[in-house]
GULOGU-799024 format. One record per residue (C-alpha): x, y, z; residue in three letters. Coordinates in Angstrom, 3 decimals. Layout:
% residues N
((X Y Z) "ALA") ...
***
This chain:
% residues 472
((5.772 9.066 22.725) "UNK") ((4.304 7.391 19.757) "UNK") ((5.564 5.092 17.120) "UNK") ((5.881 7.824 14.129) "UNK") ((7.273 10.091 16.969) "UNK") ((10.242 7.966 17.963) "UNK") ((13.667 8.833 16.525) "UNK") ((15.997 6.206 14.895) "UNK") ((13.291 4.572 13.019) "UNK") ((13.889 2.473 10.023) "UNK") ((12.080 3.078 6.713) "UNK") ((10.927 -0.498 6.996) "UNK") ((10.040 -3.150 9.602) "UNK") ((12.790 -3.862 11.199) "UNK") ((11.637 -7.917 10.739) "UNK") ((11.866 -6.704 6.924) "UNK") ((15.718 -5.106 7.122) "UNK") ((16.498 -8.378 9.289) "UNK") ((15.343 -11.048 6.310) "UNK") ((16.992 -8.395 3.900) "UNK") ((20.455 -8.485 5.715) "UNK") ((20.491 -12.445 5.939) "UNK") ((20.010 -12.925 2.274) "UNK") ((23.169 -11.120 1.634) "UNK") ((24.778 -13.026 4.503) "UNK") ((23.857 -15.694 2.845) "UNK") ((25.391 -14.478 -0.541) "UNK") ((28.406 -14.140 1.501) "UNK") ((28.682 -17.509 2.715) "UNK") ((28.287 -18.935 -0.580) "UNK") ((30.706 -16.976 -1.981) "UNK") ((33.215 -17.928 0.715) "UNK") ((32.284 -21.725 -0.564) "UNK") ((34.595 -21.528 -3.387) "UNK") ((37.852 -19.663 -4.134) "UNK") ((37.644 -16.524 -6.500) "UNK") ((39.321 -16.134 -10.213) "UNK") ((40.886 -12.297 -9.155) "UNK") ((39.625 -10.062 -6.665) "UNK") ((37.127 -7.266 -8.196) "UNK") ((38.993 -3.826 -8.302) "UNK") ((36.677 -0.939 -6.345) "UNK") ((34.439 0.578 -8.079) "UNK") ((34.195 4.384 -8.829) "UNK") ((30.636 4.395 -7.218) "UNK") ((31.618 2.854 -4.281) "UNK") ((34.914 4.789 -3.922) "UNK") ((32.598 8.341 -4.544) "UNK") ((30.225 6.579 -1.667) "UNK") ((33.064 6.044 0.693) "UNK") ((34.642 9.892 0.816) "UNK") ((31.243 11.385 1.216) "UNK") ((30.667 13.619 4.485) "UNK") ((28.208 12.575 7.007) "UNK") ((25.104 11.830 5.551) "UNK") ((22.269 14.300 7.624) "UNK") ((19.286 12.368 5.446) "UNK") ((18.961 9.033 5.706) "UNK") ((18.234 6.559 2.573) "UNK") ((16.483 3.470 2.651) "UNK") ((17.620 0.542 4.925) "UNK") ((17.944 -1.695 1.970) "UNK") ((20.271 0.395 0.094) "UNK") ((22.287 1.080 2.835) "UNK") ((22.595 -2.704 3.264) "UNK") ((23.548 -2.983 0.108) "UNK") ((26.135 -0.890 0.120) "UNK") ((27.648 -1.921 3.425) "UNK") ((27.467 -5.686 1.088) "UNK") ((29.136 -4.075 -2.220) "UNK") ((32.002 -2.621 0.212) "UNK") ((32.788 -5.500 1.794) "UNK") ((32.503 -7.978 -1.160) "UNK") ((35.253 -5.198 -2.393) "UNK") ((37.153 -5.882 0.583) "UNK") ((39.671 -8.444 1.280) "UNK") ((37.816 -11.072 3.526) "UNK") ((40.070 -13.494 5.561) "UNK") ((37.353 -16.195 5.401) "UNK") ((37.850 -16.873 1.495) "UNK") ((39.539 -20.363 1.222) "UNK") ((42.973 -18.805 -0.652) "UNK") ((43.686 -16.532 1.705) "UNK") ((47.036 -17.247 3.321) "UNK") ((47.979 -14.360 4.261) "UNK") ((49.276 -13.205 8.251) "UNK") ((47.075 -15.519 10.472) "UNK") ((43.632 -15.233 9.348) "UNK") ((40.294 -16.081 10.869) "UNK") ((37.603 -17.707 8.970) "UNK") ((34.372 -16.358 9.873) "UNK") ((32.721 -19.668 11.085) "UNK") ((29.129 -19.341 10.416) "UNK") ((27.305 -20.086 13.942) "UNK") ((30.134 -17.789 15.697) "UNK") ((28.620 -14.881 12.982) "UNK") ((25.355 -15.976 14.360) "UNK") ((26.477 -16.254 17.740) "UNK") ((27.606 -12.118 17.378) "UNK") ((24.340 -11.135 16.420) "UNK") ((22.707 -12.414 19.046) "UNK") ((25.473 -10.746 21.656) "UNK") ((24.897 -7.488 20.035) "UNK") ((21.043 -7.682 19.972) "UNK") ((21.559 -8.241 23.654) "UNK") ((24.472 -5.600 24.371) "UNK") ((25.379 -7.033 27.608) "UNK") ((28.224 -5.689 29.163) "UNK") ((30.242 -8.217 31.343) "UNK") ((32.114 -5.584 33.427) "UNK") ((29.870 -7.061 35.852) "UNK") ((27.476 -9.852 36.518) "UNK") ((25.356 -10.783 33.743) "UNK") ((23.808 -13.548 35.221) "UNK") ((23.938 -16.124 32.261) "UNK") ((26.126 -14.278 30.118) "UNK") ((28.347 -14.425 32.842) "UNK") ((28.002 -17.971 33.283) "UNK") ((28.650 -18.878 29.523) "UNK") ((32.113 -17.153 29.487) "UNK") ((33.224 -18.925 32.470) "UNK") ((31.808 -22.338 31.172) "UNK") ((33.756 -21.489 27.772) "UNK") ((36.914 -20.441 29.240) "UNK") ((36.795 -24.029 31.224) "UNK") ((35.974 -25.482 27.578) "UNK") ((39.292 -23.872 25.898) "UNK") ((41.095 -25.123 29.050) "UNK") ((39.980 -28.666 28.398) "UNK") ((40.805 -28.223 24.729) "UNK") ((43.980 -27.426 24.625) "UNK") ((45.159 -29.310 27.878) "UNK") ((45.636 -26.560 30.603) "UNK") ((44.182 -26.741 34.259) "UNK") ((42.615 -23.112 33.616) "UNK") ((41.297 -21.910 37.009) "UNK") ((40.152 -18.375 35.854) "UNK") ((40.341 -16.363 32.633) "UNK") ((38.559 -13.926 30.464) "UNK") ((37.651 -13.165 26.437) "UNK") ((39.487 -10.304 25.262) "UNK") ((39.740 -8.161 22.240) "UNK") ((43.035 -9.803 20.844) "UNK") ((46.129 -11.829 21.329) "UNK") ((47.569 -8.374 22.386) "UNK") ((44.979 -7.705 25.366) "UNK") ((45.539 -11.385 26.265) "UNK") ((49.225 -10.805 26.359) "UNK") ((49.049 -7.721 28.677) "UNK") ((46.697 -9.139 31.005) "UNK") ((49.244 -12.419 31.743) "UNK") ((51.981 -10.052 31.893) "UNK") ((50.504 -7.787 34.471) "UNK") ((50.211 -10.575 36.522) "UNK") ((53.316 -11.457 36.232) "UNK") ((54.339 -7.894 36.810) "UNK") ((52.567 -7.828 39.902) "UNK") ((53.714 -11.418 41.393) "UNK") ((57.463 -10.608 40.555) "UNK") ((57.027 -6.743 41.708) "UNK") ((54.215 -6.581 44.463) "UNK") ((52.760 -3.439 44.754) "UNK") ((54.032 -2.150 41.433) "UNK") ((50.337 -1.791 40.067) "UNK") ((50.218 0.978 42.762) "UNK") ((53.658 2.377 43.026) "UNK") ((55.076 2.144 39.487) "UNK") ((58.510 0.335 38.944) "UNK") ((60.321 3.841 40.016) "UNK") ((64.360 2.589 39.975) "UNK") ((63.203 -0.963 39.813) "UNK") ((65.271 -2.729 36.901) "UNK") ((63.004 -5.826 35.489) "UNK") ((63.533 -7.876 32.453) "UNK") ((61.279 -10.214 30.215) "UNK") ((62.866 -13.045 28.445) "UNK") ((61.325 -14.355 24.743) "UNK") ((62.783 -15.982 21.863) "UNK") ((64.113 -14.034 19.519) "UNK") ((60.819 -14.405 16.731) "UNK") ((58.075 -13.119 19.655) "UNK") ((55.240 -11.679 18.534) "UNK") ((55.533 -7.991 18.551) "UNK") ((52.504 -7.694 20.950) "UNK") ((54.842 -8.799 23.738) "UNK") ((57.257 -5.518 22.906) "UNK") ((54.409 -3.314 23.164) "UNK") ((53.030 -4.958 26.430) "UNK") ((56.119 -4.589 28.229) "UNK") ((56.500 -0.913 26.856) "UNK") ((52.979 -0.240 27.733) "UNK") ((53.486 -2.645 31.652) "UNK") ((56.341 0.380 32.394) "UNK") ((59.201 -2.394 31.827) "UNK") ((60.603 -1.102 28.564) "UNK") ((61.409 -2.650 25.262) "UNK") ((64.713 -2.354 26.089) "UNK") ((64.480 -5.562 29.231) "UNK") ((62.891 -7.229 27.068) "UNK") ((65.669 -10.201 26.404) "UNK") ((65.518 -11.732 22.799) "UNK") ((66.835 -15.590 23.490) "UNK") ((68.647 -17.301 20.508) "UNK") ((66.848 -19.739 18.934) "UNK") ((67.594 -23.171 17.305) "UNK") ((68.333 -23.861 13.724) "UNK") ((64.163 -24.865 13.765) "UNK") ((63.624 -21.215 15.054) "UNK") ((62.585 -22.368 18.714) "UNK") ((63.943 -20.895 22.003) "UNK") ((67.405 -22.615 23.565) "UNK") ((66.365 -22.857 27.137) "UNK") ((70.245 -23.390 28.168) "UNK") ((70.357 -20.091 26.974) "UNK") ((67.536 -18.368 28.749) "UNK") ((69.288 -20.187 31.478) "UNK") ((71.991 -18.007 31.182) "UNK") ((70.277 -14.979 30.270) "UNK") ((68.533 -14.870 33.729) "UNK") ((71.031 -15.732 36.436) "UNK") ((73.582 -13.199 34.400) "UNK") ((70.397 -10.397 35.135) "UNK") ((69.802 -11.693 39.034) "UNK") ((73.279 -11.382 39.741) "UNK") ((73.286 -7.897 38.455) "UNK") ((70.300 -6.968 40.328) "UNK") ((67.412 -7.047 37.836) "UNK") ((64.365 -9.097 38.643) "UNK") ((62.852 -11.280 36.066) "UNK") ((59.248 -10.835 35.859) "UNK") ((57.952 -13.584 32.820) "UNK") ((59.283 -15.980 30.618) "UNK") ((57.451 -16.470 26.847) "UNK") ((57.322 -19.267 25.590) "UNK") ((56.013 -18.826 22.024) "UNK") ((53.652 -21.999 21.109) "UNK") ((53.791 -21.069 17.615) "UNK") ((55.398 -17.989 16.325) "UNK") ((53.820 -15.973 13.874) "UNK") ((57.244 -15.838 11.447) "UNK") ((57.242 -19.805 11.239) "UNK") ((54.906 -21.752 13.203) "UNK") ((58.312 -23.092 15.785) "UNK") ((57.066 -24.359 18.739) "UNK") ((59.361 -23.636 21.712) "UNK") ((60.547 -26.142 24.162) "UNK") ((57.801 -25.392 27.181) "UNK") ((58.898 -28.393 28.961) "UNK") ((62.501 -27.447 29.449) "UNK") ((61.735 -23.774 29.783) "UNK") ((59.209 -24.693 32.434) "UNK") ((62.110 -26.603 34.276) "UNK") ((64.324 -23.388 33.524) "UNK") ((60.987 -21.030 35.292) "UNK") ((60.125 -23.505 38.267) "UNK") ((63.977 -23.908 39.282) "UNK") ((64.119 -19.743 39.586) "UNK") ((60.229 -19.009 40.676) "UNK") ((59.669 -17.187 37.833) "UNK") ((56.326 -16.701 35.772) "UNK") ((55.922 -18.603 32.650) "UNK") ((53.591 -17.600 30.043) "UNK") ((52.364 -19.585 27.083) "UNK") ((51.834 -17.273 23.808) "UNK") ((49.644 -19.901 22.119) "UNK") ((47.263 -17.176 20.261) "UNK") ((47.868 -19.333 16.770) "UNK") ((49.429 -22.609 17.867) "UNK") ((47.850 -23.640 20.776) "UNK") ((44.221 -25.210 19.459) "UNK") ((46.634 -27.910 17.880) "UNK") ((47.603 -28.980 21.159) "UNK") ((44.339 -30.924 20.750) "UNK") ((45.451 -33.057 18.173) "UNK") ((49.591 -32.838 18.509) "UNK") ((49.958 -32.580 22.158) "UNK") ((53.324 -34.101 22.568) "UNK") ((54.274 -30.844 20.544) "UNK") ((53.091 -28.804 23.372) "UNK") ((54.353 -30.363 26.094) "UNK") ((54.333 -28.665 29.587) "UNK") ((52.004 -26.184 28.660) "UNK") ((50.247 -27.365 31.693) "UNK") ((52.600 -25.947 33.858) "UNK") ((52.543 -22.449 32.821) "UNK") ((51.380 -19.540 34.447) "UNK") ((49.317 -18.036 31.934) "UNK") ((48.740 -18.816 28.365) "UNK") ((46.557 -16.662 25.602) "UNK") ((44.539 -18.391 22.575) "UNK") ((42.824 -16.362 19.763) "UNK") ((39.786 -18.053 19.053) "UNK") ((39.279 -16.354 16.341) "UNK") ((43.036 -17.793 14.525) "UNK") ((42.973 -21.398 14.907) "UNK") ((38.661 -22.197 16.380) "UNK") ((37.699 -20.278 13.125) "UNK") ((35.396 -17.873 14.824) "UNK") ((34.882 -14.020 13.820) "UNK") ((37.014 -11.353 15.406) "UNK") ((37.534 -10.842 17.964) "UNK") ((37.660 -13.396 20.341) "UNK") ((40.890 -13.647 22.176) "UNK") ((41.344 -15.579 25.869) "UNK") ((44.072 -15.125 28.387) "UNK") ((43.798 -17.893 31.335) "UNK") ((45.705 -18.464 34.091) "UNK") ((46.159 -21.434 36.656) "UNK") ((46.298 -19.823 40.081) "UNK") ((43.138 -17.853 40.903) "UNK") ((43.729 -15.015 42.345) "UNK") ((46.315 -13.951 39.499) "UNK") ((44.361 -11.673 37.264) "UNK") ((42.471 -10.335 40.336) "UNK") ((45.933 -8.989 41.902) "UNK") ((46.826 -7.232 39.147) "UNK") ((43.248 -5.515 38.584) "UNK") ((40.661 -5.393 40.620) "UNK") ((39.328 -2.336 42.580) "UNK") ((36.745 -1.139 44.682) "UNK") ((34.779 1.529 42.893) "UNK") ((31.973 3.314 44.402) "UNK") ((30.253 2.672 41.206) "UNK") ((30.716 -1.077 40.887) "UNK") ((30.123 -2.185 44.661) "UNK") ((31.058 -5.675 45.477) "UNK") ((28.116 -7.969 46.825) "UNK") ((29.599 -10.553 49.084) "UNK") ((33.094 -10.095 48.321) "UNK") ((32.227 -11.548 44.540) "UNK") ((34.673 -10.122 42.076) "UNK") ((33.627 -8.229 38.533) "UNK") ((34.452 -9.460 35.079) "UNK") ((36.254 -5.965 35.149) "UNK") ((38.310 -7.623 38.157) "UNK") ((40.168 -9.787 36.302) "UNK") ((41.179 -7.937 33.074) "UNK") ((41.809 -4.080 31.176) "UNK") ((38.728 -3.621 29.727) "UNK") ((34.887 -2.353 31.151) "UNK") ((33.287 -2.460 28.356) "UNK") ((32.974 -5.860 27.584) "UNK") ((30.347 -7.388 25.065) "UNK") ((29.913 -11.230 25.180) "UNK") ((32.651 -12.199 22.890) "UNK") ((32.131 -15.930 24.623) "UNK") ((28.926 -16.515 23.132) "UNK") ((30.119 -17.069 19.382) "UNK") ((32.681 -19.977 20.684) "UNK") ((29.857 -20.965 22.934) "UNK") ((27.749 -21.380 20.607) "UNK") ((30.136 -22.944 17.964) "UNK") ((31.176 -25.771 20.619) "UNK") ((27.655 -26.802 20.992) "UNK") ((26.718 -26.624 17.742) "UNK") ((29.950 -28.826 16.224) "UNK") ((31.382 -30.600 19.289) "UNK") ((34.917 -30.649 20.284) "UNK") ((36.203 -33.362 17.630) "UNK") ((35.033 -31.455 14.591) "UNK") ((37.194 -28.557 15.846) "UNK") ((40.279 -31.382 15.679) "UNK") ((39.557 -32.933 12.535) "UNK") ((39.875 -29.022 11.098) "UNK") ((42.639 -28.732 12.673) "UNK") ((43.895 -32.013 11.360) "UNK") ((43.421 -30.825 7.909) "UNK") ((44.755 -27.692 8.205) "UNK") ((48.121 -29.459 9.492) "UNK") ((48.344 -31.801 6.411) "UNK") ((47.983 -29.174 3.637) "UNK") ((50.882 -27.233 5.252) "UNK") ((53.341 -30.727 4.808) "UNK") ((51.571 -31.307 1.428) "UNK") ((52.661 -27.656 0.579) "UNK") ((55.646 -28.733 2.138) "UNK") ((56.789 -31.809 0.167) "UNK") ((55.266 -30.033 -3.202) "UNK") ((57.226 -27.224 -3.097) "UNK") ((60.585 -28.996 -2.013) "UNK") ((59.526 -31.452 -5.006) "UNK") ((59.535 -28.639 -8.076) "UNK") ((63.101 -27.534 -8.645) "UNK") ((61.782 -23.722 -9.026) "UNK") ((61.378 -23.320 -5.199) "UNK") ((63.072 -23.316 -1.922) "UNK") ((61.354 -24.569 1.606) "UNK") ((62.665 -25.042 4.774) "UNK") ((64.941 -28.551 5.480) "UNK") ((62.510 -29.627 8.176) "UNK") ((58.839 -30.171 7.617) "UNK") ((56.460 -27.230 9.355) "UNK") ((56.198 -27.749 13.240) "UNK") ((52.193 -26.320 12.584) "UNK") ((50.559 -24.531 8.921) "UNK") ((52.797 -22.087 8.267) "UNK") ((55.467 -23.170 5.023) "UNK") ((57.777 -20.635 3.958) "UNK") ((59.172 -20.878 0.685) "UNK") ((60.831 -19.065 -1.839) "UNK") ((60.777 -18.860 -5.693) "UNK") ((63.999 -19.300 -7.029) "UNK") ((64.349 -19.522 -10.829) "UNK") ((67.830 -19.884 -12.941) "UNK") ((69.105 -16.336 -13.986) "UNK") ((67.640 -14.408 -10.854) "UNK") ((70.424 -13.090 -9.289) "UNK") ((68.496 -11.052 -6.410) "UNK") ((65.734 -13.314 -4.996) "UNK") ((65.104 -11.247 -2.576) "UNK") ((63.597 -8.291 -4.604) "UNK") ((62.067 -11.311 -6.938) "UNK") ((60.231 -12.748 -4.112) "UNK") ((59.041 -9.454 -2.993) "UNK") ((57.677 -8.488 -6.687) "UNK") ((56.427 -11.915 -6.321) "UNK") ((54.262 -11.603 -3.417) "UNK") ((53.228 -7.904 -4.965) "UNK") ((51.988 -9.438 -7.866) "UNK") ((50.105 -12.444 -6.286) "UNK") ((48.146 -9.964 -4.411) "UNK") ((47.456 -7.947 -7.249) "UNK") ((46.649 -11.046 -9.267) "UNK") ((43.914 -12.293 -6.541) "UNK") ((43.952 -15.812 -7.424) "UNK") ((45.138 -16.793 -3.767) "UNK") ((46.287 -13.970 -1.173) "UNK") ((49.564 -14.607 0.684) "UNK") ((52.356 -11.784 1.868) "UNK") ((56.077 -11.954 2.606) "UNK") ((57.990 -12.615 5.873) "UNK") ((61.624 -11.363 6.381) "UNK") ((63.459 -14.337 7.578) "UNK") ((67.075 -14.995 8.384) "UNK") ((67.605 -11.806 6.337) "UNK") ((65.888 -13.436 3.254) "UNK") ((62.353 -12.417 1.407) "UNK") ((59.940 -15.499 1.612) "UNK") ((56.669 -16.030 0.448) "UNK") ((54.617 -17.026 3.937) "UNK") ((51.353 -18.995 3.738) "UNK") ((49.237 -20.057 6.724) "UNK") ((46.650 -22.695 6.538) "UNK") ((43.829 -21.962 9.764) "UNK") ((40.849 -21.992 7.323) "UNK") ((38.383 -24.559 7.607) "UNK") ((37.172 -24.247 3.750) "UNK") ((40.264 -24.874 2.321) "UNK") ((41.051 -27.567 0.195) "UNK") ((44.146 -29.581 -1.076) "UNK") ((43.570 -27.956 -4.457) "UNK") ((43.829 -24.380 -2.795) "UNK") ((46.970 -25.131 -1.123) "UNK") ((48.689 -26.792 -4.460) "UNK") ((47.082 -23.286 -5.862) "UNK") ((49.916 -21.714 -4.214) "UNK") ((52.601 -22.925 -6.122) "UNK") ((50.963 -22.669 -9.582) "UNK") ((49.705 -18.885 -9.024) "UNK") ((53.693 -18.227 -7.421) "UNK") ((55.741 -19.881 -10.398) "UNK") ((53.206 -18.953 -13.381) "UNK") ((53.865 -15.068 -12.373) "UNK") ((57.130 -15.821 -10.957) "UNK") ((58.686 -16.629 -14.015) "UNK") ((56.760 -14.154 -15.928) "UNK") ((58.383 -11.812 -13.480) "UNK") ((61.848 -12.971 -13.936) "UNK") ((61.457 -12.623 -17.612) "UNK") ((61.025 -9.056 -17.418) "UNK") ((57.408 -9.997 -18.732) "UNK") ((54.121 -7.453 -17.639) "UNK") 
***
């Protein structure tokens, strides 16, 4: 076949679409630099563009760069320093490099990959080291979801042996997590075969955190009725408020019984790296999960789940397939976790290790920590809002506008957090809490500056009061 012949050919040098499509990366990044006066409204071009069927011509490379540029600079993008909404990821630069180079490649680590395979296992030693956790084995995922799963179908199988195989039939099973877990535990033990319904919501402290006297409790009341605990959560920063449970005692609570204890640290746990008296005992977990791409700044998605025995993950999913032979009893990537398809999501944290070092990672981290107890002290200093009594355990700081006259805050805070997103100046959302609106920020963005987090307050009570005085 020659050249003109071959299908899927650009109308340019591909060398000429590359330098094309890093100039408007590099727009990006600049843009990113600084925070934005309102977010531009889609255009009617654009919007005309987007419902169009499926194109059977094509147009030129550069103007379909271009557009893919225009839509997403009309997009809400997480790595723009005011955005403290959810827990966003920040788009760090060499991990956007780092993806182009894994997709250029389009490994799959279902199997060996040789050096691909070698980088995720040296980086999933490297996020074990970080955060303090004798990691024996482990693999990237898609999500703190995926990560979640694959711990607890470990712990499925440990507690249950054989279920993987034989499904839990009559088998009554329980998993215990504070009462704020992230949702992505319901829908693993839904998905696992346990059911929603075991899954035991522990009270928690007046500082949100699991009361391990009361998990306590909650277990030995299900062993004496027959059901067998399968995993314990311990939530090392929950996504409502940043609390930090107790690992230590709810390790003691897990060791005493022989049950499996998994560490959700997919936001909180990087800080373990700078605060690790807040997280400790994480060490003797089972399992823990860490989303890179939350708290180590990198693009989505980049997601671990390790675990301190070795053979864990492999008991819960490895098989021999005619079509993926072992050599020498060495086990597959696939092995040890859900998916077969599996780019090199390692490479961008890889990469972003090497090319910062550990201790620029903490000093990030560092900063991120103090803007959330400078938001803190402002906000309990100006007599229009509300914060929590006790300073934030990590960078989430939920407060609450509460000007004289407003009899429902509730329904003021959630206009409130309407109209700041209209407005664009920053981008934060609401959190039900203790049946009250708040107004949630979270801090995990390297760009962000003191100014941006004071930002907050000024954008909340100049629109705040304009909504309490019936004002447009």
């Amino acid at each position: 076949m020659t050249e003109p012949d071959r299908p899927l050919r650009l109308d340019a040098p591909r060398e000429e679409a590359l330098e094309h499509a890093a100039k408007l990366v590099a727009e990006a990044w600049r843009s990113f630099d600084r925070p934005r006066p309102e977010e531009p409204p889609l255009d009617e071009g654009l919007r005309a563009l987007l419902q169009a069927g499926l194109p059977q011509e094509p147009v030129s490379v550069h103007e379909a760069l271009d557009d893919a540029a225009r839509a997403l600079d009309e997009s809400i993008a997480q790595p723009r320093p005011r955005y403290f909404a959810f827990i966003g990821s920040s788009g760090l630069e060499i991990g956007a490099l780092g993806d182009l180079l894994a997709s250029t490649y389009d490994m799959n680590l279902a199997v060996d990959a040789r050096a691909a395979t070698m980088i995720e296992q040296q980086a999933v030693g490297w996020v074990g080291e970080f955060v303090g956790y004798p990691a024996t084995n482990g693999a990237f995922t898609s999500g703190g979801t995926i990560s979640n799963m694959t711990a607890l179908a470990a712990a499925r199988e440990r507690a249950l042996p054989g279920s993987r195989a034989a499904g839990l039939g009559g088998l009554r099973a329980a998993v215990y997590a504070s009462a704020e877990v992230h949702y992505s535990i319901t829908r693993a033990v839904e998905l696992l075969g346990i059911g929603s319904d075991r899954l035991r919501d522990i009270p928690i402290d007046d500082e949100h955190r699991m009361r391990p006297e009361l998990l306590a409790e909650s277990i030995d009341r299900d062993v004496a009725d027959g059901v067998t605990p399968v995993a314990v959560i311990a939530t090392a920063g929950t996504t409502l408020t940043g609390a930090i449970d107790p690992v230590a005692p709810i390790a003691d609570v897990c060791e005493a019984r022989g049950i499996w204890l998994h560490v959700d640290g997919a936001y909180g746990l990087p800080a373990a790296s700078v605060v690790p008296d807040r997280f400790a005992g994480v060490e003797r977990a089972d399992s823990i999960s860490v989303d890179a791409h939350k708290w180590l700044y990198v693009p989505k998605a980049c997601s671990l789940a390790l675990v301190r025995e070795p053979g864990a993950l492999s008991q819960a999913f490895a098989h021999e397939e005619g079509y993926l032979p072992h050599q020498q009893h060495e086990l597959h990537a696939a092995d040890i976790t859900l998916e077969y398809s599996r780019p090199l999501r390692a490479l961008k944290l890889w990469l972003a290790f090497r090319a910062h070092g550990a201790e620029q990672f903490q000093e990030a981290i560092r900063r991120n920590l103090a803007e959330a107890q400078l938001l803190h002290r402002a906000a309990s200093d100006r007599p229009s809002f509300e914060a929590f009594d006790a300073p934030p355990h990590l960078s989430i700081v939920p407060l609450r506008h509460t000007p004289k006259g407003v009899d429902d805050l509730d329904a003021h805070n959630q206009s409130l957090a309407e109209a700041i997103q209209a407005d664009g100046r920053v981008y934060l959302a609401s959190a039900l809490i203790e049946g009250k609106i708040w107004l949630r920020p979270c801090f995990v963005n390297y760009r962000t500056t003191d100014d941006d987090v004071l930002a907050v307050l000024d954008v909340a009570e100049e629109l705040g009061e304009r909504i309490a005085k019936g004002s447009p």
